[in-house]
C-alpha positions in Angstrom: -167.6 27.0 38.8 -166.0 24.3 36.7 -162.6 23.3 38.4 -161.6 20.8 36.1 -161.7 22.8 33.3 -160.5 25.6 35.0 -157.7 23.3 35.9 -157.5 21.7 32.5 -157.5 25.5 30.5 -154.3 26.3 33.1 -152.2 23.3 32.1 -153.1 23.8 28.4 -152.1 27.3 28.7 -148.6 26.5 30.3 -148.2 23.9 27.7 -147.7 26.7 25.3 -146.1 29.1 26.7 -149.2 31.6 27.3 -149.3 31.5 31.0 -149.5 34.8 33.0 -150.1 36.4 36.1 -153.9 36.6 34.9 -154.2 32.7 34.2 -153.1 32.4 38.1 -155.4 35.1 39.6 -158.0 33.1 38.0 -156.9 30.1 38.9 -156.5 31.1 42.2 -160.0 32.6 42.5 -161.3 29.7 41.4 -159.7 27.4 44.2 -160.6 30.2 46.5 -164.3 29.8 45.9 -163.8 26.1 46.8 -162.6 26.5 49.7 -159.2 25.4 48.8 -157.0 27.8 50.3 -153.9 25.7 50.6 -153.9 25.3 46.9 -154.5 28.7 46.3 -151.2 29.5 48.6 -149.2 26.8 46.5 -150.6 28.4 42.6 -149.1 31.7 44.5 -145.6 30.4 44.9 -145.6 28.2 41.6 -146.4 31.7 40.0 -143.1 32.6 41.7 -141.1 29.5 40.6 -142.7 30.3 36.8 -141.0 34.2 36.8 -144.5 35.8 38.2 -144.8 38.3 40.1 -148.7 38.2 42.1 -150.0 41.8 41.8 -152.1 43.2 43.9 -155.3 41.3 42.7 -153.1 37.9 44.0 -152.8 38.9 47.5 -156.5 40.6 47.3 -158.2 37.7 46.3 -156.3 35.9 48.4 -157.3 38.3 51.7 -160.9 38.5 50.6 -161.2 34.4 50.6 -159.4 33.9 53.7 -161.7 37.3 55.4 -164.7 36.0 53.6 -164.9 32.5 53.7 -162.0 31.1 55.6 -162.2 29.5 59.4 -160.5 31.4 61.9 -157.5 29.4 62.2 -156.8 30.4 58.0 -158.0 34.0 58.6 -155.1 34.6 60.8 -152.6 34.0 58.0 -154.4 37.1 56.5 -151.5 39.4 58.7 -149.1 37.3 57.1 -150.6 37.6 53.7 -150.4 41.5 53.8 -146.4 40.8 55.5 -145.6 39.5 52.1 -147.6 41.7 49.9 -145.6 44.9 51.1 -142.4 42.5 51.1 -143.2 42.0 47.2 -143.4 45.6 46.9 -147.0 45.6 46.1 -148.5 48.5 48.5 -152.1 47.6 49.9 -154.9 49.9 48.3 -158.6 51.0 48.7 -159.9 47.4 48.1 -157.3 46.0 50.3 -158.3 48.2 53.3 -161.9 47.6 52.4 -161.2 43.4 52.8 -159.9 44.1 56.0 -162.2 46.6 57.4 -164.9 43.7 56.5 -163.0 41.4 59.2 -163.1 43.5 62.1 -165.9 43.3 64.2 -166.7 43.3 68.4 -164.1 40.7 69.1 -161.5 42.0 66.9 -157.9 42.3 68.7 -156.9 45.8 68.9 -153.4 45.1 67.1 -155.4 44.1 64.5 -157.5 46.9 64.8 -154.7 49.6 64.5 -152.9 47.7 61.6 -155.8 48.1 60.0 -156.2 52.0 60.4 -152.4 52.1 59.5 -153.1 50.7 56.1 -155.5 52.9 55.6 -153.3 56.3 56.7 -150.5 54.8 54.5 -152.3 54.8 51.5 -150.8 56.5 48.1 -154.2 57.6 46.8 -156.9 59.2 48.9 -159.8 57.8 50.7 -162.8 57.9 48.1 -166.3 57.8 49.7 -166.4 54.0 49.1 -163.7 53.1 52.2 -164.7 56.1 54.1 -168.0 54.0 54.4 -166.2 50.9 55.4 -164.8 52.9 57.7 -167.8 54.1 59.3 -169.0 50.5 59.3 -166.5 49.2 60.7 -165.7 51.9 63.6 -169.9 50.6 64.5 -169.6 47.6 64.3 -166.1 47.4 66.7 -167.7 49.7 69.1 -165.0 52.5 68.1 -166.6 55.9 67.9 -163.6 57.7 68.8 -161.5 55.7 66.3 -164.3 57.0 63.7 -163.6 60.8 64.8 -160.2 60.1 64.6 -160.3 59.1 60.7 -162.4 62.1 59.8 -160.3 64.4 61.4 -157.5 62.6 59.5 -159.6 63.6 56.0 -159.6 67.4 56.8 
């Protein structure tokens, strides 16, 4: 809520040497609930040029602002944003599929659509009741039934 100190506690942090991927993720949230998504983009690669690594919460937070709050010129970087995330090695999860599935809606583009149910299919860990309900919601609200019958057939 406080950007300046938010701001302030970062450099302070840095100064001596405590500065981690955590101290960005929040910094980056912070920016992110400001609307300042270029900023949040540039506290991404300064993590980089510092020896960090973003984690999965990076390119989350990251997704969710741009899906949640961003103008539809910003949320199609969100494609890009999940490019790098598997370039970085970090794979997308449950949360990550959830963000997405919260983006797709009637006028959706059907790449996006399918990259979307690909995610989800590629996942390590299995769909808990949690994205199978974002599934559900989504598969509505696209107008997708048979994409719907599809993923439940997928669970059994």
């Amino acid at each position: 809520r406080d950007l300046p100190a938010a701001e302030a506690w970062m450099a302070q942090t840095k100064s001596i040497g405590l500065v981690d991927v955590v101290s960005y993720n929040t910094l980056i949230k912070a920016h992110l609930q400001k609307l300042n998504f270029a900023k949040a983009r540039s506290l991404m690669e300064e993590m980089r040029s510092e020896g960090l690594q973003p984690n999965r919460v990076t390119f989350n937070e990251l997704v969710n602002g741009l899906v949640t709050r961003g103008s539809p010129a910003q949320r199609a970087e969100i494609w890009g944003i999940i490019k790098e995330m598997k370039a970085a090695g970090v794979k997308p999860n449950q949360v990550t599929c959830s963000i997405l599935l919260k983006s797709l809606n009637a006028h959706s583009n059907e790449a996006d659509i399918l990259e979307t149910m690909d995610l989800i299919s590629a996942m390590d860990e299995p769909m808990d009741e949690v994205l199978l309900s974002s599934v559900v919601e989504a598969c509505v609200r696209i107008g997708k039934p048979d994409l719907l019958a599809q993923k439940l057939k997928q669970l059994h």
